[in-house]
C-alpha positions in Angstrom: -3.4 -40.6 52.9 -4.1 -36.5 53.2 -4.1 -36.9 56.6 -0.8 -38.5 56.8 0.6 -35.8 54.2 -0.7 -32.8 56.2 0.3 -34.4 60.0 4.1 -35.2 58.7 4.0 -31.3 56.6 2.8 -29.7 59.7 5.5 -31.8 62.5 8.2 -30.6 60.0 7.2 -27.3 60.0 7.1 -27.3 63.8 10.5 -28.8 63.9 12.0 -26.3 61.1 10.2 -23.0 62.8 12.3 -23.3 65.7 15.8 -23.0 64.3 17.5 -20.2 64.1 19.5 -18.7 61.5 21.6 -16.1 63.5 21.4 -15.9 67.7 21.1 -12.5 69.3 24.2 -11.7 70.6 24.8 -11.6 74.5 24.4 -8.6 76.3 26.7 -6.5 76.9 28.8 -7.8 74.0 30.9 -4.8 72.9 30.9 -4.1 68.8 34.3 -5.1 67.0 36.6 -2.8 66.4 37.9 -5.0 63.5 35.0 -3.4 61.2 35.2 -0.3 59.1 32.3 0.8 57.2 32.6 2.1 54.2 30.8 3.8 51.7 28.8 0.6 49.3 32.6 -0.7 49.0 34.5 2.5 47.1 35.3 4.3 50.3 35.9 7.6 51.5 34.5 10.6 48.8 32.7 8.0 46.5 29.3 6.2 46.4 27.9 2.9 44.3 26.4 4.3 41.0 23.6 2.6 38.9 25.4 0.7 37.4 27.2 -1.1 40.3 30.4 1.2 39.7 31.8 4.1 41.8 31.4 7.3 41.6 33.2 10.5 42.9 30.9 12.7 45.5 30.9 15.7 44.1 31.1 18.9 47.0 31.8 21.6 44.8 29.1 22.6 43.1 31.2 24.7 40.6 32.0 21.5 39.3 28.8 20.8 38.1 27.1 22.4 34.6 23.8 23.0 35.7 22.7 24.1 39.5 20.8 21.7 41.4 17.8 20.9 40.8 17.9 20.8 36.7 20.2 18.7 34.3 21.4 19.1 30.7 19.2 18.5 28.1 19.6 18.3 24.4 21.7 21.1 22.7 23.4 21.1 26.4 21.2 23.6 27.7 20.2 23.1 31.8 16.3 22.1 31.8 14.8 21.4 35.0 14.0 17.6 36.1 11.1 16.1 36.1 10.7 18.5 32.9 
């Protein structure tokens, strides 16, 4: 009866391990031009946050409180991070 199991567990795994999911694509087959990447889907100037929303890229860095490297802590003053 174990026999049986294992022979008929190991033909379908033969059968199943030679399908595949996706083919390679041909060579020479040229990329599609009808594909624009984007940014984690908010586009140009803004990247996926933690919480799955977008956020603004930030270039300025006048627009920032602290300099980089260091966030605010409590009482708003800029500590370092990591501290």
């Amino acid at each position: 009866m174990m026999r049986t199991v294992f022979a008929a567990a190991f033909a379908l795994g033969a059968i199943a391990g030679s399908a595949q999911a996706m083919p390679l694509a041909p060579p020479g087959a040229g990329a599609n031009g009808d594909v624009i990447a984007i940014a984690g889907g908010c586009g140009p100037g803004w990247h996926r946050g933690p919480y799955r929303g977008c956020l603004r890229n930030y270039a300025n860095p006048a627009a920032h409180a602290c300099p980089r490297g260091y966030h605010i802590g409590p009482g708003g003053a800029c500590r370092g991070n990591g501290r």
